[in-house]
C-alpha positions in Angstrom: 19.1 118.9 -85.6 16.2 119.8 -87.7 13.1 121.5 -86.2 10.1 119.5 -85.6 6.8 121.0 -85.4 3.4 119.2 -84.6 -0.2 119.9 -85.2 -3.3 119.0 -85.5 -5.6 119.3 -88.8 -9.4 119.1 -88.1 -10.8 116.6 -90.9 -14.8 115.6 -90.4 -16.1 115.8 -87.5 -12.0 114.7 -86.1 -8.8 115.6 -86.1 -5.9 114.6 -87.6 -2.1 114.8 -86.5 1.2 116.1 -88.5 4.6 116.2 -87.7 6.6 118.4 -89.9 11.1 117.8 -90.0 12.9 120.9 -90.8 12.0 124.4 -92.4 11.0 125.0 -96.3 13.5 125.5 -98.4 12.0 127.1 -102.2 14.3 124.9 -104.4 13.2 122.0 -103.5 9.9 120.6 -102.9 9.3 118.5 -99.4 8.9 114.5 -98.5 5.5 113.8 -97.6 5.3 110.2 -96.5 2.0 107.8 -96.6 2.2 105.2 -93.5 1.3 101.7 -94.0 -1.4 99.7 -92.3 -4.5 101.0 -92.9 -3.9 101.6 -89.2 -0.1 101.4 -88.8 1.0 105.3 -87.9 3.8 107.3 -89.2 6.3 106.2 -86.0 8.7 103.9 -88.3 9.4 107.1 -90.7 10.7 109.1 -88.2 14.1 107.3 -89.2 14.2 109.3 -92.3 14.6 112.2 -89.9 18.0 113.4 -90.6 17.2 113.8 -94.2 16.2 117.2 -93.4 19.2 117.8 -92.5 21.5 115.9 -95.0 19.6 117.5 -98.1 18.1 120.7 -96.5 14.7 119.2 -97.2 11.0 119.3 -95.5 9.9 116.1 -94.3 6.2 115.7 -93.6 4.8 112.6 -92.2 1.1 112.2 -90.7 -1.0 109.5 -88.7 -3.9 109.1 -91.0 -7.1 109.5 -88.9 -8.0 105.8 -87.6 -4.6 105.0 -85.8 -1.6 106.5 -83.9 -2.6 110.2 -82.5 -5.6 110.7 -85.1 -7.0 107.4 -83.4 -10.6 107.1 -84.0 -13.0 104.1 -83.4 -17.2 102.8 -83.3 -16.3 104.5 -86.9 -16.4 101.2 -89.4 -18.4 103.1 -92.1 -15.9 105.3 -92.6 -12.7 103.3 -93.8 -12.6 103.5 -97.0 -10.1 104.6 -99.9 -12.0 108.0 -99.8 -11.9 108.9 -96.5 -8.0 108.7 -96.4 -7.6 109.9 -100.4 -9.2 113.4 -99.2 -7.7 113.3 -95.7 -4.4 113.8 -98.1 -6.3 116.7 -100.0 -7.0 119.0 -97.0 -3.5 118.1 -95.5 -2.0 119.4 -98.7 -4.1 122.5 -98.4 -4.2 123.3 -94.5 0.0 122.8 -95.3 -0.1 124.8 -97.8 1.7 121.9 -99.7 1.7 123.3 -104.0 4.2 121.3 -104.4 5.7 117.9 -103.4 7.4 114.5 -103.6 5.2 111.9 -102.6 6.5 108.8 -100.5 3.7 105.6 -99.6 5.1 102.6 -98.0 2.6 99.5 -98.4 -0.5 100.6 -98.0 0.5 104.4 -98.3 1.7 102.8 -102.0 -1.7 102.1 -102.9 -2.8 105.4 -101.2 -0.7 107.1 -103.1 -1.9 105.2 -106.5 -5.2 105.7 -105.9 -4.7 109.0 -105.7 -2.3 109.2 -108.8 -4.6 107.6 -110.8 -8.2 108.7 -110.1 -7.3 112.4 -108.8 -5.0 113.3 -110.8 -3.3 115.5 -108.1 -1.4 118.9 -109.8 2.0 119.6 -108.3 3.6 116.2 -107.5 7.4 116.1 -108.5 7.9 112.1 -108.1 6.2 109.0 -106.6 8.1 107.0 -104.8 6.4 103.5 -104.4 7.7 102.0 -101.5 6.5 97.7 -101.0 3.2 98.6 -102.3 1.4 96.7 -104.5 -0.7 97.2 -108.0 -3.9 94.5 -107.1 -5.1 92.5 -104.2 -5.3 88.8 -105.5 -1.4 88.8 -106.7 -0.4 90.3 -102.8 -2.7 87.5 -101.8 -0.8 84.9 -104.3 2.4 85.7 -102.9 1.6 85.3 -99.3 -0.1 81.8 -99.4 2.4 80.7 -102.2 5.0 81.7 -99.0 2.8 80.6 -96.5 3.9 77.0 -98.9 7.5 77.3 -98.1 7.0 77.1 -94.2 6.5 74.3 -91.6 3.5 72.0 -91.8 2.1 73.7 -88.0 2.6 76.8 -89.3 0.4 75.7 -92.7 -2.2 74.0 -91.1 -2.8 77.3 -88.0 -3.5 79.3 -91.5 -5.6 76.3 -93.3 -7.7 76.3 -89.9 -8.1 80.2 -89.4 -9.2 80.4 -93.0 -12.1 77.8 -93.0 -13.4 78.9 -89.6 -12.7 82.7 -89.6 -11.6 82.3 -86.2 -8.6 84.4 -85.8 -7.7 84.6 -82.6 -6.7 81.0 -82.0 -3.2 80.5 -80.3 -1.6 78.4 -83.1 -2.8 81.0 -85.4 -1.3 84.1 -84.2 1.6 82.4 -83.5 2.1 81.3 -87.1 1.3 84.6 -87.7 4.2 86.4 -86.1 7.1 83.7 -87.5 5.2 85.1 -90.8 5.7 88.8 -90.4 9.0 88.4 -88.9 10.2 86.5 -92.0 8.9 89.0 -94.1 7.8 92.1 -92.6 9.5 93.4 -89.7 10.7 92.7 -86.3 11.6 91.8 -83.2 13.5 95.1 -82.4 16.1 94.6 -79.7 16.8 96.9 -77.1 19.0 99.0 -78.9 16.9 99.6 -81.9 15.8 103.2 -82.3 13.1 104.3 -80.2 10.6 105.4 -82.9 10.5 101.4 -83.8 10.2 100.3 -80.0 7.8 103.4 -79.0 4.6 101.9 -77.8 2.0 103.0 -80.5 -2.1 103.0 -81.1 -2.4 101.0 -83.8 -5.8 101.6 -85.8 -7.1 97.8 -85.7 -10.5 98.5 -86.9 -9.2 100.8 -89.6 -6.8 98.0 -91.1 -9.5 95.3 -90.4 -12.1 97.1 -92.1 -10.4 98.5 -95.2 -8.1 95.2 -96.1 -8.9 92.2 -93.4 -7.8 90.1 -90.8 -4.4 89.9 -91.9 -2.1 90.1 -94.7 -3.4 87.6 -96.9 -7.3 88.1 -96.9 -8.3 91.2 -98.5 -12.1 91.0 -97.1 -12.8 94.8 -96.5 -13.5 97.8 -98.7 -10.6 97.6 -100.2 -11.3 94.1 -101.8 -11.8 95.2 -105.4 -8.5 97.3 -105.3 -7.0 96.5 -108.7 -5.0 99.6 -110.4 -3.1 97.4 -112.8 -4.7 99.0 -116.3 -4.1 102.6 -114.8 -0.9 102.6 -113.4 -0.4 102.2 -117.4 -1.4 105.7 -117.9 0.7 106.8 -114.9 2.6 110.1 -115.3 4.4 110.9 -112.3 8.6 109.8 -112.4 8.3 107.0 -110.1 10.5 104.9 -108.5 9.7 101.6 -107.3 11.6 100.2 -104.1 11.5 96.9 -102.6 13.1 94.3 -100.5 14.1 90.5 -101.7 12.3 89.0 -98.5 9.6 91.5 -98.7 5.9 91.0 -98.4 6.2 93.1 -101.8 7.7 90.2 -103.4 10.2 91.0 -106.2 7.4 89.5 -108.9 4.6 92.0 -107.4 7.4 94.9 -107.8 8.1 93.6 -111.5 4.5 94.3 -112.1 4.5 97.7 -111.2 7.7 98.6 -112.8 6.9 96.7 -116.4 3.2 99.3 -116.4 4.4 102.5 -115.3 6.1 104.1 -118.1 9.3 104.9 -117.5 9.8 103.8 -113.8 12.6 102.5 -112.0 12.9 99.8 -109.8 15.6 99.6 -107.2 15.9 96.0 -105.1 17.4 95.7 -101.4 19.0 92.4 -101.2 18.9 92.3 -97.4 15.6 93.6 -97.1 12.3 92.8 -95.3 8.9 95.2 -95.9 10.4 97.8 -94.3 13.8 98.7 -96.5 14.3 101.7 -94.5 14.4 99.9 -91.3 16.9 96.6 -92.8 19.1 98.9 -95.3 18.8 102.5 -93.7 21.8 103.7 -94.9 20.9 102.9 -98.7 17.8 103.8 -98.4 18.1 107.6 -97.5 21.0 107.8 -100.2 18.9 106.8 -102.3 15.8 109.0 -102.1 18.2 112.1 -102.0 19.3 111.3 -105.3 16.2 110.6 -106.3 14.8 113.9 -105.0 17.6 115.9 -105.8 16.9 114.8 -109.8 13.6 115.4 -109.6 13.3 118.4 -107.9 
């Protein structure tokens, strides 16, 4: 079993928390891994544990300040693409982090986009774009076209939270949770692994500032994301993974892997948002090969 070690990075006036698998090896570079959400925490990657082990690799994963054990809140002001874009700086540097693969599931993606393309980050081996996303409005498209395919209750509790902007309504969180269950993630029985059942702080004024009350209305500071044009210019190897039945729809992962020069694309037929969580297995054979050829 790999070693774990934890810390604690001051960043602002806060701090924020790590959790490093394994020791560093000098031939190959490690996994650091951007959490979804805004808000979501890095519990669900901890089944990508054993990779340290399997390909004698560094794993790094971090709750970004706003959620999990770098929770912060009163702080609305401060949720914005910046605040996490150079939270990822000084963890690089405080890590001492030259060199690395870089890993963003769903909003990590775009974390790790934005910081592709405006940055332009020295050191990074590979991208690996996990159900991320390339603009807001298509993510939006795809949810409500979805939203389309369900039952008429389940329409109308979304029509209704939409033209009042109350989002607390019974019907509506209900319809809500047969939504992200379709196509996120969820429920976890009692023998699922503990890192998915583990009672988390989830960073709720993070994700409602940055994106919005849920999924499908991007109202916060991350309205106008819209990377389309320079994920043309990307230059990072990239792979692009995604599920069939995943928020990422298989159109919005086309998107991505028709402007990014040279990408590929790799599809999990059984999969929800959360590949590694459906198709494990596949998953970490996967990113070892891809690792192991990009190294």
């Amino acid at each position: 079993m790999a070693k774990i070690t934890e810390g604690m990075m001051p960043y602002l006036h806060y701090e924020t928390y790590y959790r490093i698998v394994g020791e560093k090896n000098p031939k190959k570079a490690p996994l650091l891994l951007l959490h979804g959400g805004p808000g979501s925490t890095h519990n669900y990657f901890e089944l990508l544990d054993d990779i340290a082990d399997r390909d004698q690799r560094q794993i790094i994963m971090y709750d970004q300040l706003g959620c999990g054990k770098s929770f912060l809140e009163g702080k609305p002001e401060i949720w914005t693409k910046e605040t996490w874009v150079e939270e990822l700086i000084e963890l690089r540097k405080h890590l001492n982090l030259e060199e690395i693969h870089l890993l963003g599931q769903s909003w990590g993606g775009m974390l790790a986009i934005i910081y592709g393309s405006d940055y332009a980050p020295k050191g990074i081996k590979s991208m690996i774009l996990s159900s991320t996303l390339p603009y807001n409005s298509v993510w939006e498209a795809e949810q409500k076209r979805r939203i389309g395919y369900m039952g008429k209750d389940v329409q109308e509790a979304f029509r209704k939270a939409e033209e009042t902007g109350n989002y607390e309504a019974p019907e509506y969180l209900s319809a809500l949770k047969l939504f992200m269950e379709r196509y996120c993630a969820g429920p976890f029985p009692e023998d699922s692994p503990e890192c998915l059942k583990r009672k988390k702080i989830v960073g709720t004024e993070a994700y409602v500032s940055a994106w919005g009350p849920n999924e499908f209305t991007p109202t916060g500071s991350l309205r106008d994301y819209d990377y389309r044009e320079k994920l043309r210019s990307f230059s990072y190897p990239t792979m692009i993974i995604s599920g069939a039945e995943d928020l990422c729809s298989p159109y919005i992962a086309k998107l991505m892997y028709d402007a990014i020069p040279n990408a590929e694309w790799e599809l999990f037929q059984n999969s929800r948002h959360m590949c590694f969580v459906d198709e494990p297995e596949k998953y970490k054979e996967l990113l070892i090969d891809w690792l192991n050829r990009h190294d």
